[in-house]
TIDREN-304380 format. One record per residue (C-alpha): x, y, z; residue number from 1; residue in three letters. Coordinates in steps of 0.5 Angstrom, whole numbers. Layout:
! TIDREN-304380
r X=X&Y=Y&Z=Z&kese=NUM&guti=ALA
...
//
This chain:
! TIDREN-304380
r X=-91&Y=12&Z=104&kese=1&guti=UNK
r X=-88&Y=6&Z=103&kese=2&guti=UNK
r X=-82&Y=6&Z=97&kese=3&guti=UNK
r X=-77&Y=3&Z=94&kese=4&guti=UNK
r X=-70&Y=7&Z=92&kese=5&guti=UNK
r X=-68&Y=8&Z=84&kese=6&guti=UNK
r X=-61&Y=6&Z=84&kese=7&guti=UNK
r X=-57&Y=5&Z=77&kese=8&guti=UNK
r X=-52&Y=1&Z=76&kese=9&guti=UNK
r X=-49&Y=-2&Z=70&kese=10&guti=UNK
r X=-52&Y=-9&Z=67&kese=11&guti=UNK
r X=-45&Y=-10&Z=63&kese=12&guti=UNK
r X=-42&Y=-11&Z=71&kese=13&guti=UNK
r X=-45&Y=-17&Z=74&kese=14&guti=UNK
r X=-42&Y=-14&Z=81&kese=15&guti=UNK
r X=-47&Y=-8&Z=80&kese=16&guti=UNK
r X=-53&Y=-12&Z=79&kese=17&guti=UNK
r X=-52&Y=-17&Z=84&kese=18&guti=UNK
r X=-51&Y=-10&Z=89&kese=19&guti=UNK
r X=-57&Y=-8&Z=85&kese=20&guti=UNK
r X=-61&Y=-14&Z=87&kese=21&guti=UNK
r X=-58&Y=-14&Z=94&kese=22&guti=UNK
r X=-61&Y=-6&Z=95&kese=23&guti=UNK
r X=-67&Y=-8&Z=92&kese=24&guti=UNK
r X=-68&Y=-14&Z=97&kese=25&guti=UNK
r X=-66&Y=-10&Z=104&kese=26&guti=UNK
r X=-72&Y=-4&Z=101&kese=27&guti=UNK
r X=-76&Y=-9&Z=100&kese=28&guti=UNK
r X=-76&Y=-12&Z=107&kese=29&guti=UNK
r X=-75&Y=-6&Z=110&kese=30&guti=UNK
r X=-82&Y=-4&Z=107&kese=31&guti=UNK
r X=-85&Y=-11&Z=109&kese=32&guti=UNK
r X=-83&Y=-10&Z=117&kese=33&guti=UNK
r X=-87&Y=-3&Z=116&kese=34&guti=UNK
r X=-93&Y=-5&Z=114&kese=35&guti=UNK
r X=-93&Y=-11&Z=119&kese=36&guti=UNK
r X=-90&Y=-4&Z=124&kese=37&guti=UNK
r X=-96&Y=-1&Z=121&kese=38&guti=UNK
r X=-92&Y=5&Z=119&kese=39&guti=UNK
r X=-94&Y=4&Z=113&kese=40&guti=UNK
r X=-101&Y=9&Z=110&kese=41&guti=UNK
r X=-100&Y=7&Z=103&kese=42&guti=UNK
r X=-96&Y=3&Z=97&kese=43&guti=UNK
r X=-94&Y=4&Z=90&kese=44&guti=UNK
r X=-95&Y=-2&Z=86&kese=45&guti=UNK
r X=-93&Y=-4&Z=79&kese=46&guti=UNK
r X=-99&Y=-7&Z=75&kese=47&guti=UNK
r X=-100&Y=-9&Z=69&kese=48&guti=UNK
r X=-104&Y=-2&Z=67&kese=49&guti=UNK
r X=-97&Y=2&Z=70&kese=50&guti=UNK
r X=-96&Y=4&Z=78&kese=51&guti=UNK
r X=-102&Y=4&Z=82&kese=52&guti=UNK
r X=-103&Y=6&Z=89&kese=53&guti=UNK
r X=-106&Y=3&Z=94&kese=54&guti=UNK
r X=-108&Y=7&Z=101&kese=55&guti=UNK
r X=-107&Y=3&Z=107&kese=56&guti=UNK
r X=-112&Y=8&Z=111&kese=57&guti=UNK
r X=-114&Y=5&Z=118&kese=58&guti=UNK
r X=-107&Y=1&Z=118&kese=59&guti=UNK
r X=-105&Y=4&Z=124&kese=60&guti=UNK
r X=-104&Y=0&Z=129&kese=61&guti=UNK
r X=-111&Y=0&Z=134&kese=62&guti=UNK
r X=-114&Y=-2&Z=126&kese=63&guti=UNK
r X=-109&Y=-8&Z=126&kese=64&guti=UNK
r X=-109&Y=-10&Z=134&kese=65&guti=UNK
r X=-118&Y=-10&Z=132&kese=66&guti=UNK
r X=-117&Y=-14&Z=126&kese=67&guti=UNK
r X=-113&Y=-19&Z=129&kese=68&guti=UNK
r X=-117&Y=-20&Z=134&kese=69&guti=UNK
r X=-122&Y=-22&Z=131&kese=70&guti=UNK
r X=-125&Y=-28&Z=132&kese=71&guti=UNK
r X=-127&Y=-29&Z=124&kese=72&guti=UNK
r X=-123&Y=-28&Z=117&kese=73&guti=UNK
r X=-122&Y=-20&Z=115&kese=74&guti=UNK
r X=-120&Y=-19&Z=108&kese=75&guti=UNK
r X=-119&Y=-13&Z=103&kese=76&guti=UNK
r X=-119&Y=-14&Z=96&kese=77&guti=UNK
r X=-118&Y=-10&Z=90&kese=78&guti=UNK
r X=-123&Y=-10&Z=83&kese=79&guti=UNK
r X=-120&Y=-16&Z=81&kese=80&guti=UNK
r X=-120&Y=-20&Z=87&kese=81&guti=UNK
r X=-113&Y=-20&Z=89&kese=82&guti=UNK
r X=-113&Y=-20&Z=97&kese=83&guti=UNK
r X=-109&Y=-13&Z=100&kese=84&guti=UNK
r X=-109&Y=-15&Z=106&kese=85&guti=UNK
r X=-112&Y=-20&Z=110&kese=86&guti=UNK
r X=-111&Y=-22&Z=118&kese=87&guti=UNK
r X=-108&Y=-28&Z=122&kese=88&guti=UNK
r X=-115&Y=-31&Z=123&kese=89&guti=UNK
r X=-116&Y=-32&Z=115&kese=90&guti=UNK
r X=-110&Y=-35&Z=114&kese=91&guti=UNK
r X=-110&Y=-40&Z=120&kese=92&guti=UNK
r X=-118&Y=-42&Z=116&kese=93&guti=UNK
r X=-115&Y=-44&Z=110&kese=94&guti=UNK
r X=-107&Y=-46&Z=113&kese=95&guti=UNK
r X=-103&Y=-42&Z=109&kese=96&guti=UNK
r X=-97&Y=-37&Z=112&kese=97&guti=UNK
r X=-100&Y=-30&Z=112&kese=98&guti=UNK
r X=-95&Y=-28&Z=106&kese=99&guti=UNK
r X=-97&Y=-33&Z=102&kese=100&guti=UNK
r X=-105&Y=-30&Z=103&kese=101&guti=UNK
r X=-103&Y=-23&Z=102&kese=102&guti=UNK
r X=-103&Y=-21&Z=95&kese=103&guti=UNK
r X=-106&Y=-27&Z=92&kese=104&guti=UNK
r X=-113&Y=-29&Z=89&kese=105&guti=UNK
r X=-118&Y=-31&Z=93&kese=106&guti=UNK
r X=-122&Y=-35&Z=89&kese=107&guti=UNK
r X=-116&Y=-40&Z=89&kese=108&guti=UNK
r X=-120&Y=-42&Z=96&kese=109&guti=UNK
r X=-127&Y=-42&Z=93&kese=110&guti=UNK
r X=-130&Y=-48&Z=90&kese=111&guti=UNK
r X=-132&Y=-47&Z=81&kese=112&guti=UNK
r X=-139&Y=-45&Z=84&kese=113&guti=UNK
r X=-138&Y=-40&Z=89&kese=114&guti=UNK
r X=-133&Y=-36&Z=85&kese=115&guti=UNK
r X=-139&Y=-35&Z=80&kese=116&guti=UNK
r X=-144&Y=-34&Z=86&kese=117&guti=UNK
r X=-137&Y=-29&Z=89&kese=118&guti=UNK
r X=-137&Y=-25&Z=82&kese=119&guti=UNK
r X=-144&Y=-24&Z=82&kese=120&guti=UNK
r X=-145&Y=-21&Z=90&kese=121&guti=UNK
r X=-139&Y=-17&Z=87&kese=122&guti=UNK
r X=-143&Y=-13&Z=83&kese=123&guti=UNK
r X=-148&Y=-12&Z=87&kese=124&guti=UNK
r X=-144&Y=-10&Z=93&kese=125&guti=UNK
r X=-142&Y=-4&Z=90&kese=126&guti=UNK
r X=-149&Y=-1&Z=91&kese=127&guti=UNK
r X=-151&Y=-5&Z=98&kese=128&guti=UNK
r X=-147&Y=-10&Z=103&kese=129&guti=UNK
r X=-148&Y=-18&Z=101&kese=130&guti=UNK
r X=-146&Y=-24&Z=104&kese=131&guti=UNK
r X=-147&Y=-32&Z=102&kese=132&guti=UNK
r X=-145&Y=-38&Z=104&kese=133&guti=UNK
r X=-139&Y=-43&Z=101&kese=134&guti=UNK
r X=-134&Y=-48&Z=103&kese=135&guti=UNK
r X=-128&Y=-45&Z=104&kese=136&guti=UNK
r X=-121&Y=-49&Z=101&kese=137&guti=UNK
r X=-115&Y=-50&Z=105&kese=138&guti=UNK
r X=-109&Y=-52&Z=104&kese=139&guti=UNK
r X=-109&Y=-59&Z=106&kese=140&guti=UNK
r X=-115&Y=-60&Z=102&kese=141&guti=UNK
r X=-120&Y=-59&Z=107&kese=142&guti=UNK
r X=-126&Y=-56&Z=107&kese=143&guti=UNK
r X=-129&Y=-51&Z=112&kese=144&guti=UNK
r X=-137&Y=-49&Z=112&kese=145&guti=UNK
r X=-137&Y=-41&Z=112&kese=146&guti=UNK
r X=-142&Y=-35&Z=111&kese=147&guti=UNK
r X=-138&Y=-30&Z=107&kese=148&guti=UNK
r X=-140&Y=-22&Z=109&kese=149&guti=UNK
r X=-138&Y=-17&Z=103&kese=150&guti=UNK
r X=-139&Y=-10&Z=104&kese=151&guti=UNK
r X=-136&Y=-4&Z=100&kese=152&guti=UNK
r X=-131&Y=1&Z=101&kese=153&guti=UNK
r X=-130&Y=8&Z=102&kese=154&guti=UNK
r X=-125&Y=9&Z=95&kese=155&guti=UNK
r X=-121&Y=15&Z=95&kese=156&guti=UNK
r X=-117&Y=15&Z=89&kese=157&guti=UNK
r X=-114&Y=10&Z=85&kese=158&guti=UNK
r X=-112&Y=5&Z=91&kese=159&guti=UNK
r X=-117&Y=-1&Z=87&kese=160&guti=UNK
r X=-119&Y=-3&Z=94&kese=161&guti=UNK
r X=-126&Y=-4&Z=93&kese=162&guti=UNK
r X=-129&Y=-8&Z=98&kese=163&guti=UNK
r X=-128&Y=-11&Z=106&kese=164&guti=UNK
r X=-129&Y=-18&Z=107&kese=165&guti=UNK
r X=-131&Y=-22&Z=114&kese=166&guti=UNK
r X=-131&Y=-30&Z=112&kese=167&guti=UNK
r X=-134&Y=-34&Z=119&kese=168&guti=UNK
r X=-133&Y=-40&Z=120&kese=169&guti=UNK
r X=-140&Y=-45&Z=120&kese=170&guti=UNK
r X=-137&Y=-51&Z=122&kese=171&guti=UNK
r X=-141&Y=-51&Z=130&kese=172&guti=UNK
r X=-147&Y=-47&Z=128&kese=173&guti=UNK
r X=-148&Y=-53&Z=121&kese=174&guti=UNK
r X=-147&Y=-58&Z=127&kese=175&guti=UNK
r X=-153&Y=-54&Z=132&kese=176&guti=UNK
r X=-157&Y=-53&Z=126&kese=177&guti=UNK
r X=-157&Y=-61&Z=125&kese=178&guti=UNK
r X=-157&Y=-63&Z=131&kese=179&guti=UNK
r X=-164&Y=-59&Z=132&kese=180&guti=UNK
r X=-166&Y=-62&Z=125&kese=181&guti=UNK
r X=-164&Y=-69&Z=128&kese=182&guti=UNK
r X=-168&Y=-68&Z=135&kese=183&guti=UNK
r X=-173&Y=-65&Z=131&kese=184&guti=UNK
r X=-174&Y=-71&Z=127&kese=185&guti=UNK
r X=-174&Y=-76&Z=133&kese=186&guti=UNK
r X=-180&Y=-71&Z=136&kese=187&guti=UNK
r X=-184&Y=-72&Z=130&kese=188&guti=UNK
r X=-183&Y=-79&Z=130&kese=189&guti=UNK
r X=-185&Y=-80&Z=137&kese=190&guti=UNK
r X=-192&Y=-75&Z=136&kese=191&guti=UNK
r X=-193&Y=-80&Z=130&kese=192&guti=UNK
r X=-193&Y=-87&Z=134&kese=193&guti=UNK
r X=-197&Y=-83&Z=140&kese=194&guti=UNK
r X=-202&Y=-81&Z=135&kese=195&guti=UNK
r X=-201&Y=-89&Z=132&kese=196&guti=UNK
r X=-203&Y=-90&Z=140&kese=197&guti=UNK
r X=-208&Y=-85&Z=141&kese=198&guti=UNK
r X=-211&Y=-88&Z=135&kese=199&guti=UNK
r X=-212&Y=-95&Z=136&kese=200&guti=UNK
r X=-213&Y=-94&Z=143&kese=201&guti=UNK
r X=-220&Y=-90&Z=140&kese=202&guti=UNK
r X=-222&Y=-95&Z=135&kese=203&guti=UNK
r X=-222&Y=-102&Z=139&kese=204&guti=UNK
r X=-224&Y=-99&Z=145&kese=205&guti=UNK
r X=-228&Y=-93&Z=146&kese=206&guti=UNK
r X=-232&Y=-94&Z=139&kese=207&guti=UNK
r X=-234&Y=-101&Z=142&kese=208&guti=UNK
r X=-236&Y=-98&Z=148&kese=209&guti=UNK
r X=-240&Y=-93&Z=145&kese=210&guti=UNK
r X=-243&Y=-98&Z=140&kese=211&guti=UNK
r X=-246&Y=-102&Z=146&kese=212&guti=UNK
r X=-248&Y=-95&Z=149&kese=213&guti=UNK
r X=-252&Y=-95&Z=142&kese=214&guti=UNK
r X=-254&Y=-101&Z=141&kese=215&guti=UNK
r X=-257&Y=-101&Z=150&kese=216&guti=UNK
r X=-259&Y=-93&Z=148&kese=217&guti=UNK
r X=-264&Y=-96&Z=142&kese=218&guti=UNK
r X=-266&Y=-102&Z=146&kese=219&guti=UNK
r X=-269&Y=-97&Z=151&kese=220&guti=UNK
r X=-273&Y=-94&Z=145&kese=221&guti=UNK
r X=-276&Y=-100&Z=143&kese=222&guti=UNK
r X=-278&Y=-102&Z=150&kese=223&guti=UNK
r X=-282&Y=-95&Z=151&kese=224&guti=UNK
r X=-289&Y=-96&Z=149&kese=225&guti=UNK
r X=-292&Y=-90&Z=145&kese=226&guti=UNK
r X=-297&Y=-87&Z=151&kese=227&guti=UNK
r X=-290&Y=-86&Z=154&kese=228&guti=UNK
r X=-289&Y=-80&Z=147&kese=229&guti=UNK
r X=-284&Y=-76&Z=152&kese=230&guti=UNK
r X=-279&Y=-82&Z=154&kese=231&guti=UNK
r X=-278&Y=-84&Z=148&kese=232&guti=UNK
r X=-277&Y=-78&Z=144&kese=233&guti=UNK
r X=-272&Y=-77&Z=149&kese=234&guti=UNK
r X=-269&Y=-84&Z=149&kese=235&guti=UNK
r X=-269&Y=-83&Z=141&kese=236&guti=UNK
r X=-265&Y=-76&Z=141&kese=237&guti=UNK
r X=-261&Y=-80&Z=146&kese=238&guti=UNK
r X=-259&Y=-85&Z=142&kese=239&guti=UNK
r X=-258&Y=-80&Z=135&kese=240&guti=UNK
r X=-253&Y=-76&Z=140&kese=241&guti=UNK
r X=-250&Y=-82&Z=141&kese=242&guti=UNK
r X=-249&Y=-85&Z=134&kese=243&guti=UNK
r X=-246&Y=-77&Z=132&kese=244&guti=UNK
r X=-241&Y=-79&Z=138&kese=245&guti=UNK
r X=-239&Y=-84&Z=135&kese=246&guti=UNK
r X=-238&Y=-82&Z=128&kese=247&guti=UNK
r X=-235&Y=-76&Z=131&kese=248&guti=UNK
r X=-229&Y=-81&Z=135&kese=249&guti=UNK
r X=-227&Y=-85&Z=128&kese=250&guti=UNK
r X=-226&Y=-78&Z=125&kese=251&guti=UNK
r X=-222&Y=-77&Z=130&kese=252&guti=UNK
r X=-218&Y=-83&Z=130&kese=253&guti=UNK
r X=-217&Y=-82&Z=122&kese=254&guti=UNK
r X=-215&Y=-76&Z=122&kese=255&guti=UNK
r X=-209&Y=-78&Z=128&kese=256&guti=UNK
r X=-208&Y=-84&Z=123&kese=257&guti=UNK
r X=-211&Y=-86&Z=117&kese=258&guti=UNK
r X=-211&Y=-94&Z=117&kese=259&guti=UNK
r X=-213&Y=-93&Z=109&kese=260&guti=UNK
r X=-206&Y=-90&Z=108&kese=261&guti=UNK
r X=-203&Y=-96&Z=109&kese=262&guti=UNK
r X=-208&Y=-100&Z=105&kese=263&guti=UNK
r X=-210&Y=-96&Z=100&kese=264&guti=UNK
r X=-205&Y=-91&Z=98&kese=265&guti=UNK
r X=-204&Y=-83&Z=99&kese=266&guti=UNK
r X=-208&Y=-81&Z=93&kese=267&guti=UNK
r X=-215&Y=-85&Z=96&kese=268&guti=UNK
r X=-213&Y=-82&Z=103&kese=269&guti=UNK
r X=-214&Y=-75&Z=99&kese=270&guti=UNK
r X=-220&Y=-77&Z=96&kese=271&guti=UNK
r X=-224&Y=-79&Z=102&kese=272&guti=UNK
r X=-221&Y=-73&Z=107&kese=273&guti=UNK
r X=-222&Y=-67&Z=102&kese=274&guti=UNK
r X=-230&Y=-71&Z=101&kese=275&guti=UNK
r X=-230&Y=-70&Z=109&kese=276&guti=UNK
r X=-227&Y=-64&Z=109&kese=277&guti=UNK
r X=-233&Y=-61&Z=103&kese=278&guti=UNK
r X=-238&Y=-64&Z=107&kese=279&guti=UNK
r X=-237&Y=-61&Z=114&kese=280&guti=UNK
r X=-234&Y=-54&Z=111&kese=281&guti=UNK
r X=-238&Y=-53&Z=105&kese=282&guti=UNK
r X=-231&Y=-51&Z=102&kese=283&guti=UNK
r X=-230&Y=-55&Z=95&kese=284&guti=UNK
r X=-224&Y=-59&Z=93&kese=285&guti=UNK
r X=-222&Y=-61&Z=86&kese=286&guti=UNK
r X=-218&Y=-66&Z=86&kese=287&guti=UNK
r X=-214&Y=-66&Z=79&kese=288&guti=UNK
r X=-212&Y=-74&Z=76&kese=289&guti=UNK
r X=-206&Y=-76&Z=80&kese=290&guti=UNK
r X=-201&Y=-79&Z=76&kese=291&guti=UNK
r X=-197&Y=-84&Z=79&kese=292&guti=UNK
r X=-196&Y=-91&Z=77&kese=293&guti=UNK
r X=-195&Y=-94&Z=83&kese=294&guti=UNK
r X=-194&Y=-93&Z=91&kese=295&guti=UNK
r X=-190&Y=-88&Z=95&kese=296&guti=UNK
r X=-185&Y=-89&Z=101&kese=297&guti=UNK
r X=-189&Y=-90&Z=107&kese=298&guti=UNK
r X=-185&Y=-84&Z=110&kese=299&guti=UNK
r X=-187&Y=-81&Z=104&kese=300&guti=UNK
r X=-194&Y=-82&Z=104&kese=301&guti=UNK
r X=-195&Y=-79&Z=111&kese=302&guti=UNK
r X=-191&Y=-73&Z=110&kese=303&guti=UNK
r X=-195&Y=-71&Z=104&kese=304&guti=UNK
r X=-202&Y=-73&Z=108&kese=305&guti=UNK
r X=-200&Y=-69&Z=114&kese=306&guti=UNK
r X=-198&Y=-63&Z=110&kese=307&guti=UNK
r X=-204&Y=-63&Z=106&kese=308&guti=UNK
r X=-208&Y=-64&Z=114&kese=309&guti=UNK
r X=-204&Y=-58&Z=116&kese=310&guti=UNK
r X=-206&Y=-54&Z=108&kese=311&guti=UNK
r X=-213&Y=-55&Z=110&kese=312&guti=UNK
r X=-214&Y=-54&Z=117&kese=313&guti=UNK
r X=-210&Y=-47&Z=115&kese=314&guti=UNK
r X=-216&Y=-46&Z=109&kese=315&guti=UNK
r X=-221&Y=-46&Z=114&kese=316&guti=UNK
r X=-219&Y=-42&Z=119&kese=317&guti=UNK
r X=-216&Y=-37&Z=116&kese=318&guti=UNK
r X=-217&Y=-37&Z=108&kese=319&guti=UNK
r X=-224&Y=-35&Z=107&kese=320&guti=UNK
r X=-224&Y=-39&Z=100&kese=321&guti=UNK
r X=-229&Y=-42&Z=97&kese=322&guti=UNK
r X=-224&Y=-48&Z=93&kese=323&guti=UNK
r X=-218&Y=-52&Z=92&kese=324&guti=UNK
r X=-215&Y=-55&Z=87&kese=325&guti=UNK
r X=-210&Y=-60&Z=89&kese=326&guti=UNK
r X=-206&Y=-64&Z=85&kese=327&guti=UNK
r X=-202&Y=-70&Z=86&kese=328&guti=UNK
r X=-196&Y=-71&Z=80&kese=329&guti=UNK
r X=-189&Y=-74&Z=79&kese=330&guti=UNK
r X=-183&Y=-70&Z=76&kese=331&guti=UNK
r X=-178&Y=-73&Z=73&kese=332&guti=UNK
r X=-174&Y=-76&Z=80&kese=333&guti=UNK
r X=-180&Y=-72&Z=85&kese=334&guti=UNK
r X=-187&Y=-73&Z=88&kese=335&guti=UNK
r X=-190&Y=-67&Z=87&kese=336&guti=UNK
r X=-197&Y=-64&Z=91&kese=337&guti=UNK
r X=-199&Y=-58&Z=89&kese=338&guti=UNK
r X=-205&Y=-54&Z=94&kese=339&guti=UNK
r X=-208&Y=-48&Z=91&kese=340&guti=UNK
r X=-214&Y=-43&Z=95&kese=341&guti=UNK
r X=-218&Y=-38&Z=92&kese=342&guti=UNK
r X=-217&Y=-34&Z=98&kese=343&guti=UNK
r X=-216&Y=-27&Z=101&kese=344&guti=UNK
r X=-209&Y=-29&Z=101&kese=345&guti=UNK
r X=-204&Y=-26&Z=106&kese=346&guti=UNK
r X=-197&Y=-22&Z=106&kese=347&guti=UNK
r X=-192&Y=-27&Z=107&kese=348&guti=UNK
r X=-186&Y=-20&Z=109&kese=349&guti=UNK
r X=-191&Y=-17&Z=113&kese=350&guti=UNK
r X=-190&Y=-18&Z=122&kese=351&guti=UNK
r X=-194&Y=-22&Z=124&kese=352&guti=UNK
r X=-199&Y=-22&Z=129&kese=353&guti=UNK
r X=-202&Y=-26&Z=133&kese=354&guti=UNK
r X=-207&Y=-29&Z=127&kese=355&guti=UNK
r X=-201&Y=-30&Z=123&kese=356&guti=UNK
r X=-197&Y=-32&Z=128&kese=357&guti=UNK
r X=-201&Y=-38&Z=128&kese=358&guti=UNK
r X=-201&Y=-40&Z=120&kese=359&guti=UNK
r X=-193&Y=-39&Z=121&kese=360&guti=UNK
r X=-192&Y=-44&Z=126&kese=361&guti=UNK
r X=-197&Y=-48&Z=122&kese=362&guti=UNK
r X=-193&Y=-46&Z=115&kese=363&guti=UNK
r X=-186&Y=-47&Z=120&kese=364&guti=UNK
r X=-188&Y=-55&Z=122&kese=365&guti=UNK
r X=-190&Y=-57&Z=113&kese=366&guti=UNK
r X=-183&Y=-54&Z=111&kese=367&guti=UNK
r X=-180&Y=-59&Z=118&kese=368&guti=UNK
r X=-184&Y=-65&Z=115&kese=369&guti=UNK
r X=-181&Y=-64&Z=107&kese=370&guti=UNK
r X=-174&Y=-63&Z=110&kese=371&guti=UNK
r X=-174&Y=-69&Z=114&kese=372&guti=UNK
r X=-176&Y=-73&Z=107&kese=373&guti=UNK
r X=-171&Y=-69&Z=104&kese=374&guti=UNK
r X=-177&Y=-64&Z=101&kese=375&guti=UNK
r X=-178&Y=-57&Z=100&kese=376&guti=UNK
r X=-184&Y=-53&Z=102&kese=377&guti=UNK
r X=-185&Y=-47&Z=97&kese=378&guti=UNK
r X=-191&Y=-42&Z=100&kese=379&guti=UNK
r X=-193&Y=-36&Z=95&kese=380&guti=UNK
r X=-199&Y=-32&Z=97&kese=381&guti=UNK
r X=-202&Y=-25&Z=95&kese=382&guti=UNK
r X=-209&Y=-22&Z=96&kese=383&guti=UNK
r X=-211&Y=-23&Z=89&kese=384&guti=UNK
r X=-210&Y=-30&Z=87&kese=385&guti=UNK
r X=-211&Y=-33&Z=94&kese=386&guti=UNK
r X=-205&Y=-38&Z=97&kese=387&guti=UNK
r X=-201&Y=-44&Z=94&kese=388&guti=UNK
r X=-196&Y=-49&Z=97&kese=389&guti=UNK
r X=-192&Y=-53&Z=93&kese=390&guti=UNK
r X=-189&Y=-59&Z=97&kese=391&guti=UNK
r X=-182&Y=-63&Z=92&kese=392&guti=UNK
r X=-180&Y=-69&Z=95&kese=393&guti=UNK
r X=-173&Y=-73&Z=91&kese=394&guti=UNK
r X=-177&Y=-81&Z=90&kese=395&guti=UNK
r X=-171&Y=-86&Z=93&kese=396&guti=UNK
r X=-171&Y=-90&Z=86&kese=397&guti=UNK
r X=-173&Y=-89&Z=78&kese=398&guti=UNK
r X=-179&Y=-95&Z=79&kese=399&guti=UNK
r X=-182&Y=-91&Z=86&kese=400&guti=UNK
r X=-187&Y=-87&Z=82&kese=401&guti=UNK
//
């Protein structure tokens, strides 16, 4: 136990005092090189509500050689957010001298915002352990990206040290993470101008060979005379197989890349795939009045569409629906696209097994789409009110929407 001496001296004999003072100074380095020695369990100090104690239990020096070795912060702070100790680490984040860190506030290193979402997981981590991420202010001005791990501590008296802290610094992790978005990003393009070419390359030349297949196949029918009946209604189911295939082709060409998109618009390219889609499902598609006053971004158009793709492909593998409901609308400065299914639904916290596991990758690739537009994906599902996605994307200008 850490303490200082009660000398008594008189205030009327400036010699005294200054004694006083001298005494008081050398009991507190003394007691400041014992708990760096981490000779110290406990100390004594004075507050506002009168002497309090604060037990330093795991300060010896195996606990401090760990802490100090750590490659992240570690912090203790009372009930009122004042830090009771903190390691070299944590001070080197924020290029403060430790003893200037220790015994002050740590909400002076947090952002307005950040103290209040701190203030918040205070509460909530005297029940259970929390963590969030902030921006860190150093000394310099600097700021640093960190998640922030808050769990309770073993309290044994009236020591006021409630929580440990662990701050970690995200700077590399928040430049991986946007290389892989970049990369990503660069994919998707590179999938959408190979779809481009896939496209092309089946509208101008594989449908114009099978057209002339077609046209050759029905000129056979028309040659063969009525006594030869077989032939000829061979070469009609011959010729009727052909046209199929070529309907087949140009719906696979759109669906790679829809040339309406860019003449006609979204809510049109909506339209006519959810027609195609009723047609060959059976599944019906109510399609609410799209308000919007004028074209989206050609970025934006195609993300939505895409998104709307994969909704649809997930509806008739997986949903068990009988009806969509989509709805197409602007709100204040976001396009918003709303794809509601009556279908059996499913637990979006449940494992996943190999069904699930292919409408996540599905679910995964939407959410990649919106974000590389700056938009968010949000995807609530139960059993009894079937599935429902929301896509939000930020509109460029006032005049886009």
């Amino acid at each position: 136990m850490a303490t200082t001496r009660n000398r008594r001296t008189s205030r009327s004999a400036p010699n005294g005092e200054l004694a006083d003072l001298r005494a008081r100074l050398v009991d507190a380095e003394t007691a400041l090189g014992a708990i760096r020695a981490g000779d110290v369990d406990a100390l004594v100090v004075q507050g506002k509500h009168g002497a309090r104690v604060f037990t330093l239990e795991g300060a010896d020096q195996p606990y401090r050689v760990l802490m100090e070795t750590m490659n992240e912060g570690a912090l203790t702070l009372t009930s009122d957010k004042q830090i009771l100790y903190a390691n070299r680490r944590f001070a080197g984040m924020v290029h403060y001298p430790l003893e200037q860190v220790i015994g002050g506030s740590f909400r002076r290193f947090l952002s307005h915002d950040d103290r209040g979402t701190l203030k918040q997981l205070l509460r909530q981590a005297k029940k259970s352990g929390a963590k969030f991420q902030a921006q860190l202010h150093a000394r310099d001005g600097s700021q640093m990206p960190v998640q922030i791990s808050v769990r309770p501590l073993a309290v044994r008296g009236d020591d006021g040290a409630t929580v440990g802290m662990v701050v970690t610094d995200m700077t590399e992790s928040r430049r991986t993470e946007e290389a892989l978005q970049g990369l990503s990003h660069r994919l998707v393009q590179a999938q959408e101008a190979e779809r481009g070419r896939v496209a092309l390359e089946l509208h101008d030349h594989i449908t114009q060979l099978l057209c002339g297949v077609v046209l050759r196949s029905q000129a056979l029918v028309n040659t063969l005379s009525t006594h030869d009946g077989p032939s000829q209604r061979e070469a009609g189911k011959l010729s009727e197989m052909l046209g199929n295939t070529v309907e087949e082709v140009e719906r696979i060409s759109r669906h790679l890349r829809p040339s309406a998109l860019d003449h006609l618009g979204l809510a049109a390219v909506l339209r006519s795939t959810g027609k195609e889609f009723t047609d060959r499902t059976g599944i019906a598609i109510k399609l609410g009045p799209v308000r919007l006053q004028a074209r989206l971004p050609a970025d934006t158009e195609l993300t939505l569409y895409r998104i709307f793709q994969e909704a649809l492909s997930n509806v008739e593998r997986h949903a068990h629906a009988h009806q969509l409901t989509v709805l197409l609308r602007r709100e204040g400065t976001s396009v918003v696209l709303s794809i509601h299914d009556d279908g059996i639904g499913f637990d979006t916290g449940q494992r996943p097994n190999a069904k699930r596991r292919k409408r996540g990758l599905g679910l995964l690739s939407m959410r990649e789409r919106a974000r590389h537009v700056g938009g968010t994906l949000d995807v609530t599902s139960t059993r009894s009110t079937g599935t429902r996605i929301v896509v939000r994307v930020p509109l460029p200008g006032r005049n886009n929407a």
